[in-house]
N, C-alpha and C positions, 0 to 999 in steps of 0.2 A: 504494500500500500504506500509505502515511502515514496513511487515514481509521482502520486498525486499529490502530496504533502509538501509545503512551502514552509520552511521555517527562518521568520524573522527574529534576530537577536541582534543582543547589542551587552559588551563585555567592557566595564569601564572598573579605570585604577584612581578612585581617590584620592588615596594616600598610597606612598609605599606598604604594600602587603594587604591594603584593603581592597580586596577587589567586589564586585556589583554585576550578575550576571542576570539577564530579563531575558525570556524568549516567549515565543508562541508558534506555535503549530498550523495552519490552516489549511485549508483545500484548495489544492490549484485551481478547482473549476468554478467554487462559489465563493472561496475567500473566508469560507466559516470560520471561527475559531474550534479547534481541535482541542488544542490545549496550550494552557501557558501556566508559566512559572517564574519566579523571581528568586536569585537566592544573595544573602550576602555572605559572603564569602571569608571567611576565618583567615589569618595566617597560620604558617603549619608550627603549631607552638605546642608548649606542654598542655597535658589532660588540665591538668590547677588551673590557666588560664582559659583552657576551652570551658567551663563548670562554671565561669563568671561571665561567660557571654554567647548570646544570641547565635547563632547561626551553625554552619559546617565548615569544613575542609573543603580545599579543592577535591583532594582524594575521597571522601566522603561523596562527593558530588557527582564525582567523574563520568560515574557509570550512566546517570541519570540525563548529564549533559551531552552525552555522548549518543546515547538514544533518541535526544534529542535534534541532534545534529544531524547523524551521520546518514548517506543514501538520500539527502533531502536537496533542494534548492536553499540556498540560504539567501537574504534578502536583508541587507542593512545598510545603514549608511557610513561610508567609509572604514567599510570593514577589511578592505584589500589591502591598505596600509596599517591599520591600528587595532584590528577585534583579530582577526584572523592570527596576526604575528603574538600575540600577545595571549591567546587561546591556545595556541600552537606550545609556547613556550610552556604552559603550565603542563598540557601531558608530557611535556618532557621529563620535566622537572620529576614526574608523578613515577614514569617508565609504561606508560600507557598508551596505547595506541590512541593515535590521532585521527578524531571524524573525518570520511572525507563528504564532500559537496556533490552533487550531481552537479552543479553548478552555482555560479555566486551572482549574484545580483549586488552591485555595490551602487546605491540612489547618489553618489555622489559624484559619479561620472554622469550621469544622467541631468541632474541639476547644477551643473557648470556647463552643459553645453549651450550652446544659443538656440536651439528650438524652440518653437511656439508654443512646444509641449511641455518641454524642458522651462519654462516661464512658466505653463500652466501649473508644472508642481513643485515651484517654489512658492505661487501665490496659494496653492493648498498646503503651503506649512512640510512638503515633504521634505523629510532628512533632516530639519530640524530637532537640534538637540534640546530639551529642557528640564524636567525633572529626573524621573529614575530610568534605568532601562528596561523595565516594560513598557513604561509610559511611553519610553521613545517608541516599541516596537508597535505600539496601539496605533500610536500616532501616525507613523507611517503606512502601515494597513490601511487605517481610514483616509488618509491622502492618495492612496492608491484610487482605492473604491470613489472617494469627490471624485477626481479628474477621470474617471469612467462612467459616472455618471453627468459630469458638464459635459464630456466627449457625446454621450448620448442625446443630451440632453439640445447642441450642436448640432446634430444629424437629426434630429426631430425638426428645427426652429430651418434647415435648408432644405429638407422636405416639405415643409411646407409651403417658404418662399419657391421652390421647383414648381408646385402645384398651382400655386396661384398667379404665378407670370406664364403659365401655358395657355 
């Protein structure tokens, strides 16, 4: 089922050792959400420290992020330079195989190019970064879906102008 499943993430470093990893899951065909998830991310420290705070390991995580990942489309904003290198680096770190893509969608070659389109979805807020990294991956999903539906919405408003100039 993975050749239908599009997975937007977004893998950001706060601080040294604090990392913030957001995804979701969708359907290629409707763009549903599947599944998502948020995690914050521990440094790999002793149990004493782990027992006074919130979250997991990367190693803790791995497996989960990885199923996540892996056999999917991925789909983020500048993640060819920064999510990817930096995802990459932690199953190393871990000794864990690393997800691979069916392919990567990075919204930030897209929204630097000068297309009509590429304007269309910067004025729908695509690839903009703001709060956490689900938020971003929300974000971007529903940026997709606006500029498919103005694209539609386009093709209805010259259908009709076709119609009534004949």
């Amino acid at each position: 089922m993975s050749e239908r499943e599009v997975a937007f993430f977004d893998f950001k470093e706060h601080e040294p050792g604090n990392l913030q990893l957001g995804g979701m899951v969708v359907s290629s065909e409707t763009l549903d959400s599947i599944k998502e998830l948020a995690y914050f991310i521990l440094p790999n420290v002793s149990n004493d420290f782990r027992k006074n705070k919130q979250g997991a390991t990367f190693l803790d995580l791995s497996e989960h992020i990885y199923n996540m990942l892996n056999g999917k489309i991925w789909v983020g904003h500048d993640i060819i330079k920064r999510d990817i290198p930096r995802l990459r680096r932690e199953f190393k770190k871990i000794g864990r195989d690393f997800p691979e893509p069916k392919s990567v969608v990075d919204t930030v070659l897209f929204t630097s190019s000068n297309t009509r389109l590429a304007k269309l979805a910067v004025y729908c807020s695509l690839g903009e970064t703001k709060l956490g990294s689900c938020f971003d991956c929300r974000k971007n999903l529903n940026s997709i879906k606006e500029c498919e539906t103005i694209k539609s919405i386009v093709r209805v408003l010259i259908n009709l102008n076709d119609e009534t100039l004949s």
